[in-house]
C-alpha positions in Angstrom: 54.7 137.8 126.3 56.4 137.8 123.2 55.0 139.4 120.0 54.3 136.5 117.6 57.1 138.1 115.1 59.6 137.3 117.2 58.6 134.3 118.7 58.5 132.5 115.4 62.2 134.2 114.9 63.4 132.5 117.9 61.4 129.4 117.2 63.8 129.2 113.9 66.7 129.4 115.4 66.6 126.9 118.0 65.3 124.4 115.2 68.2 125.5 113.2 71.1 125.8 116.1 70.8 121.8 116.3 71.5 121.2 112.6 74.4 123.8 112.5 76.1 122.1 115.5 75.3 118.5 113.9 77.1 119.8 110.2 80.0 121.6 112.6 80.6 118.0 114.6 79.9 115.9 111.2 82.8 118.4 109.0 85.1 118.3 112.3 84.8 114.6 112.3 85.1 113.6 108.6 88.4 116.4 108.2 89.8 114.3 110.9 89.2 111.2 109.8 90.6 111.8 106.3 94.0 113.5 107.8 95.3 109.8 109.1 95.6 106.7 106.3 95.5 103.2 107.6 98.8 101.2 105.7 98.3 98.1 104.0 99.6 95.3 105.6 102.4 95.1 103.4 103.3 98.3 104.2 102.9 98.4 108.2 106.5 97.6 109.1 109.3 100.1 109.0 112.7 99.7 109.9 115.3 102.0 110.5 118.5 102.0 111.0 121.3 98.7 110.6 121.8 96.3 113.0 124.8 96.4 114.7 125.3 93.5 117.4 123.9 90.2 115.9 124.6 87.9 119.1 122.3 87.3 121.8 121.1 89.4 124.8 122.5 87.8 128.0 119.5 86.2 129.7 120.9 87.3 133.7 120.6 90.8 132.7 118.1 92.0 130.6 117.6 96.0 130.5 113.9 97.1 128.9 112.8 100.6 129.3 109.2 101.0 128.1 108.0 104.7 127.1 104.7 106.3 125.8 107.1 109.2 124.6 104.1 111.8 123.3 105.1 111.6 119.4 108.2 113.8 121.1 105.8 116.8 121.6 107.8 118.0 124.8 110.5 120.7 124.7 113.0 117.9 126.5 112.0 115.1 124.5 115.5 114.4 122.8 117.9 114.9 125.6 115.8 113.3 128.0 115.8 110.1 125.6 119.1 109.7 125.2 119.8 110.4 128.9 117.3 107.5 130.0 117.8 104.8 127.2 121.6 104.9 127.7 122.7 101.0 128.2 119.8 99.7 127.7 119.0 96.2 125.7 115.5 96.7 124.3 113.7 100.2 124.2 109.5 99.3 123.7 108.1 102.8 122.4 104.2 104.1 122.1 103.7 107.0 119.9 106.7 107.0 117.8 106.0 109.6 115.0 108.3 109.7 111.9 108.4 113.3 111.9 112.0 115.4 111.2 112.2 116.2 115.1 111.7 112.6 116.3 113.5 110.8 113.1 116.7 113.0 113.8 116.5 111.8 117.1 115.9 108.0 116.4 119.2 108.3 113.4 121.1 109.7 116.8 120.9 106.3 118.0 122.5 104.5 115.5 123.5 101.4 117.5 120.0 100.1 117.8 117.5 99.3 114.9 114.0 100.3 115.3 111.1 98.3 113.8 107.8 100.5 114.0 104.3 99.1 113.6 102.7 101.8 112.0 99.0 103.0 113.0 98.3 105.3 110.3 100.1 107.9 108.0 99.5 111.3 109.6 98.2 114.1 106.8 99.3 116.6 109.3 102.5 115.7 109.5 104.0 115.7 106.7 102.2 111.8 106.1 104.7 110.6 109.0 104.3 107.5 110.4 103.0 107.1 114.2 102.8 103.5 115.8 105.0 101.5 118.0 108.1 100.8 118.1 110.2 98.2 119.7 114.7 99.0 119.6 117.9 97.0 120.0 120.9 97.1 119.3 121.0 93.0 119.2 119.2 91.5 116.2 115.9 90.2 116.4 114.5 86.7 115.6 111.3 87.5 114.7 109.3 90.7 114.4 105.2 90.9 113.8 102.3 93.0 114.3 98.7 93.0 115.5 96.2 96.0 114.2 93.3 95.8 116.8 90.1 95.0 115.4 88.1 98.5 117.0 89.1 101.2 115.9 89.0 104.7 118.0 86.0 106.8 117.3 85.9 109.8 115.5 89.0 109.5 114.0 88.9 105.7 112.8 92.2 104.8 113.3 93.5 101.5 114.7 96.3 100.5 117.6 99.1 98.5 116.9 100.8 96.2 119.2 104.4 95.0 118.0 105.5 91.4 118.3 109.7 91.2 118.5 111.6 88.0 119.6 115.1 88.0 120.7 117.9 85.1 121.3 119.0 84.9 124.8 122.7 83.0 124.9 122.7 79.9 126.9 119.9 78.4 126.4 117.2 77.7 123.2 114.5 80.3 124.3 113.7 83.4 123.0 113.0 86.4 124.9 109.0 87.8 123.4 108.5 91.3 123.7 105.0 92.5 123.4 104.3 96.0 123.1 101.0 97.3 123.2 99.9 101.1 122.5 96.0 100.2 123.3 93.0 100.9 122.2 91.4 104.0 123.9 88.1 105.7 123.9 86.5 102.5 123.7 84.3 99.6 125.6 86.2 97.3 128.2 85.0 94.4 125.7 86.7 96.1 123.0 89.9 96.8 124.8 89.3 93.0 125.9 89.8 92.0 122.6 93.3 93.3 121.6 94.9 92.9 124.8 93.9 89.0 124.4 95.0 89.1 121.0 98.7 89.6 122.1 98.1 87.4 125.3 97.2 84.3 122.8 100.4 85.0 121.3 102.5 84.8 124.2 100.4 81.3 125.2 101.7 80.1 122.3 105.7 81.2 122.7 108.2 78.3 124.9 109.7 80.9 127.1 110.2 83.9 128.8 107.5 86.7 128.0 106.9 90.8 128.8 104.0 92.3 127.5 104.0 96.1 128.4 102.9 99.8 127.4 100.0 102.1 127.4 97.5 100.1 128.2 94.9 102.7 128.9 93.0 101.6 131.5 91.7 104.6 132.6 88.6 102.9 134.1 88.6 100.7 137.5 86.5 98.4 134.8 89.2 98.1 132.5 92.1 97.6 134.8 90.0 95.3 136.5 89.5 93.4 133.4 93.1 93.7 131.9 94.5 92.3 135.7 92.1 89.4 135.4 93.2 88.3 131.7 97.0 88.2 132.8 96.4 85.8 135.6 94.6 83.5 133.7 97.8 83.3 131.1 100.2 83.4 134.0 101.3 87.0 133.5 103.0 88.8 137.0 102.3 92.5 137.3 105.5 94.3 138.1 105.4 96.4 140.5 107.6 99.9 141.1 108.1 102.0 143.9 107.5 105.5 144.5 105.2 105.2 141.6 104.4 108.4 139.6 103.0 106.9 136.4 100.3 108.4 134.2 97.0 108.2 135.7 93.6 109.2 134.6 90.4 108.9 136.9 93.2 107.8 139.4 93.8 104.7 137.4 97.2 103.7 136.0 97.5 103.3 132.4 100.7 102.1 131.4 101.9 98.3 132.7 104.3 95.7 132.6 103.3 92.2 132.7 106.4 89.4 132.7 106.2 85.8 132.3 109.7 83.5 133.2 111.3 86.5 134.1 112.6 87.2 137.4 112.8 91.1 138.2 116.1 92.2 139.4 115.3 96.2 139.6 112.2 98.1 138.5 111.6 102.2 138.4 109.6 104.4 137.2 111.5 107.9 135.6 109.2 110.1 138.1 111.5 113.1 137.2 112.0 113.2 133.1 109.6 115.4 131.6 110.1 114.5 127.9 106.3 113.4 127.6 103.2 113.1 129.4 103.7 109.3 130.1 106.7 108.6 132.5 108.9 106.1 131.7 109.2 102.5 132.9 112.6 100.4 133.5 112.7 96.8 134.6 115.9 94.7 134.8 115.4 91.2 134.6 116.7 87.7 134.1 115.3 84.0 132.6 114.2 82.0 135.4 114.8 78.9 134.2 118.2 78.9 133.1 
């Protein structure tokens, strides 16, 4: 047994070892959520770069590439960007960071203008800008935004999806592109929520429709969920083979989701390493021409 001296010793420290660890986790968490800023609203949309085609994309043809491209923290980031979004009409970006390393690489591609939906302002670096990001070289009709309503814990910082319209020729539909970087470390009812924010959106556009991105589903829960709440708004899954996209828990986490669009060709960049996501193409044309 013990001699009372140092019993009471050790007694103190195990009552003090849980308020140490509680300070530790309550300093780590409030230094991390004072290193991002939220933008106002009138502040949320950046755009960068000119426009330099202003006609309209050609609706049997339409080249997206959709990337979650790691805020361009891989070695092969840059090369492997301009490699894979060579030719193509509309580039739909997660993570997008305004930092010098990714911004020189963004002014590169002069022949497309970028609008970003900003997420926060990131202490860290340099206050850059992350969000998503949604590119063309052809002018856009419309651009908008949604913040989700949760926020991620610990941090407290919102997901942004990006709302961008484009003309097609030949006909008096627009082409909506919705591109979601969703919410993560939260409930399936909370992820619920923004993905059906942008869904109501696209019930409301008269034509063609692709919502795509990270969708983090990382549960069989929230796939199941996300897969139910296309069908009911007429959203087709498309589908790519020899898949190698992100997974986590084996589950799939980034998606594309068409409406009115027929898919022509569809891969998955298995073999670029420029991020931890791997990137998604889809060619595709208006069905109802």
């Amino acid at each position: 047994m013990l001699p009372t001296k140092i019993m009471t010793m050790s007694l103190k420290k195990l009552l003090v070892l849980p308020f140490i660890t509680a300070v530790v986790v309550f300093m780590t968490v409030d230094a991390s959520a004072k290193r991002f800023t939220i933008p106002k609203d009138s502040d949320v949309l950046l755009r960068i770069n000119p426009n330099r085609k202003a006609q309209a994309i050609a609706p049997e043809s339409i080249k997206i590439l959709i990337w979650n491209i790691y805020k361009g923290g891989k070695d092969s980031w840059a090369s492997d960007y301009r490699k894979i979004s060579k030719g193509m009409d509309i580039l739909m970006l997660q993570e997008v960071i305004t930092d010098s390393k990714m911004m020189r690489g963004i002014k590169e591609d002069n022949e497309r203008t970028y609008f970003l939906a900003t997420s926060f302002f990131d202490k860290k670096s340099g206050n850059a800008r992350s969000g998503v990001a949604t590119a063309s070289s052809y002018s856009p009709v419309k651009v908008a935004w949604q913040r989700s309503k949760y926020r991620e814990p610990l941090v407290k910082t919102p997901k942004m999806t990006g709302l961008t319209s484009f003309d097609l020729s030949g006909t008096s539909k627009n082409l909506l592109t919705v591109n979601i970087h969703a919410i993560n470390f939260v409930s399936s009812r909370k992820l619920e929520h923004m993905i059906h924010a942008g869904l109501k959106v696209i019930s409301a556009h008269e034509g063609p429709a692709i919502f795509a991105g990270d969708f983090n589903t990382w549960s069989e829960k929230k796939l199941k969920m996300m897969r139910r709440l296309m069908a009911k708004y007429s959203m087709k899954e498309v589908t790519f083979a020899n898949d190698g996209r992100m997974k986590a828990f084996g589950n799939t986490l980034d998606h594309v989701f068409v409406r009115d669009l027929k898919i022509i060709k569809s891969k998955v960049f298995n073999k670029i390493e420029g991020s931890d996501h791997k990137a998604m193409y889809i060619e595709a044309a208006f069905e109802n021409l």
